[in-house]
C-alpha positions as CSV (number, residue, x, y, z in Angstrom):
1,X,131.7,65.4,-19.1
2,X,133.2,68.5,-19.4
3,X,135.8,69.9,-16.9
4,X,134.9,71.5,-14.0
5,X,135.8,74.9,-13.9
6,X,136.2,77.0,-10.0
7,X,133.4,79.7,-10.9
8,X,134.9,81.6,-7.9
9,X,138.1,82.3,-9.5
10,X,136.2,83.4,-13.1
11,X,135.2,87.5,-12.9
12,X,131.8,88.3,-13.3
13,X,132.2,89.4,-16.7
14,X,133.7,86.2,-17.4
15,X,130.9,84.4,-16.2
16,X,128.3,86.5,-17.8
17,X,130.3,85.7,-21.3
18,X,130.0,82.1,-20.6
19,X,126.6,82.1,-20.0
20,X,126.2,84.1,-23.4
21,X,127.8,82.1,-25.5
22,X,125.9,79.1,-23.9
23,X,122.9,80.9,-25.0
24,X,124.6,81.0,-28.3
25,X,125.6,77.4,-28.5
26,X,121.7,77.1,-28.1
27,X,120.5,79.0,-31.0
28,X,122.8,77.4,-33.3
29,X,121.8,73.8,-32.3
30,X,118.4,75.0,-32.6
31,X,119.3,76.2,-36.1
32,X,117.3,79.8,-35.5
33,X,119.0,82.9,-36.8
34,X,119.8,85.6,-34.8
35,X,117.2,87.9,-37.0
36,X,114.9,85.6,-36.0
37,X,115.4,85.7,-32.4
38,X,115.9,89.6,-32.5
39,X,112.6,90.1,-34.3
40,X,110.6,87.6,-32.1
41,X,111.3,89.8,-29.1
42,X,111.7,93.2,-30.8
43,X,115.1,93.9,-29.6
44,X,118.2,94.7,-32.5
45,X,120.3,92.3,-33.5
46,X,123.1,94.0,-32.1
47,X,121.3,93.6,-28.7
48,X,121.0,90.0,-29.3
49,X,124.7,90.2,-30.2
50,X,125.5,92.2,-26.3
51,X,123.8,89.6,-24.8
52,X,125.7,86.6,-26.1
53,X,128.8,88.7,-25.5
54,X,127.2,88.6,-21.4
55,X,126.1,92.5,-21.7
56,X,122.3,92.0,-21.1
57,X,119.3,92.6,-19.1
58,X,117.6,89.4,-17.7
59,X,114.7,90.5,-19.7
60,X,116.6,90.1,-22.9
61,X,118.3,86.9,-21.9
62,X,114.6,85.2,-20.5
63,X,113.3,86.0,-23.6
64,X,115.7,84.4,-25.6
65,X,115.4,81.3,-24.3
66,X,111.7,81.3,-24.6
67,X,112.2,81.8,-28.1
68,X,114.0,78.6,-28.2
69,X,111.7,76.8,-26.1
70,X,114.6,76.6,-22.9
71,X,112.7,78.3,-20.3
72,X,112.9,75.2,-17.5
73,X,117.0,76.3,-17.6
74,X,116.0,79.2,-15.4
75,X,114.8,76.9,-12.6
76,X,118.6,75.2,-13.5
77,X,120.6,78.3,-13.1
78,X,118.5,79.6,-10.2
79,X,116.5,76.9,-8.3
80,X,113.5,77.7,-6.2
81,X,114.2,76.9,-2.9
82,X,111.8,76.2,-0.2
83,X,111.7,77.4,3.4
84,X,112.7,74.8,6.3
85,X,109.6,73.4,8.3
86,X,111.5,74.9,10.9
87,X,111.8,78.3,9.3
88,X,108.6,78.3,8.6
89,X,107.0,77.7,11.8
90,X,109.5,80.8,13.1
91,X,107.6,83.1,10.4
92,X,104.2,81.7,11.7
93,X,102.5,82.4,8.0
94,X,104.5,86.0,8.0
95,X,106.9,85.6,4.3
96,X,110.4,87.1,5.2
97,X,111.2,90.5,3.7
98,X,114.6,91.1,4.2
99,X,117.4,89.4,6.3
100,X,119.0,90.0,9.4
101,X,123.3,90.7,10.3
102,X,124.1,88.4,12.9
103,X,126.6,89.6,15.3
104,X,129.2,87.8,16.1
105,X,130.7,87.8,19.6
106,X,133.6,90.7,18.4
107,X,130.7,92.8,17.5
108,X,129.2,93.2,20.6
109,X,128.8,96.5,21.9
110,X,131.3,97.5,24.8
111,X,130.6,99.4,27.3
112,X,133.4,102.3,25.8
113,X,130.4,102.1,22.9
114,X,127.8,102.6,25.0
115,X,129.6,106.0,26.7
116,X,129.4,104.4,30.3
């Protein structure tokens, strides 16, 4: 098992390498070459090479692991995640378009605000 690393603490960019050379890590246990890959999904190789280094689009990065036949790690990385029974019934059948600041009690308008 590999160490556990505080993703919090890592930058973006950081992250985004990881990821890349994840992908990487991929395609050589898959034994494809990066020509391969490139040409499969009509991109250069040195896109292929920005995306391992964590400078792509998702587009690029999706299509990569189609290529090597990895496509149920997207539900990994970024699981689908249902609405509560409860949250549902408070849509009744509406699907939620955006959501909503909560105030907290400090945020409350005053009555200086209000120009009383």
């Amino acid at each position: 098992m590999t160490n556990p690393k505080n993703r919090y603490a890592m930058t973006d960019a950081a992250m985004a390498k990881e990821l890349g050379q994840r992908l990487e890590q991929m395609r050589l246990e898959a034994n494809v070459p990066q020509k391969a890959i490139a040409d499969e999904l009509g991109i250069s190789e040195g896109t292929y090479r920005h995306a391992i280094n964590g400078k792509a689009k998702f587009e690029v990065i999706i299509g990569i692991l189609r290529v090597l036949g990895k496509l149920e790690n997207v539900d990994n990385f970024l699981p689908e995640l249902p609405f509560s029974p409860i949250e549902l019934l408070k849509l009744d059948g509406k699907k939620r378009q955006r959501a909503v600041l909560k105030r907290t009690l400090d945020t409350q308008p005053t009555e200086d605000d209000l120009n009383w």
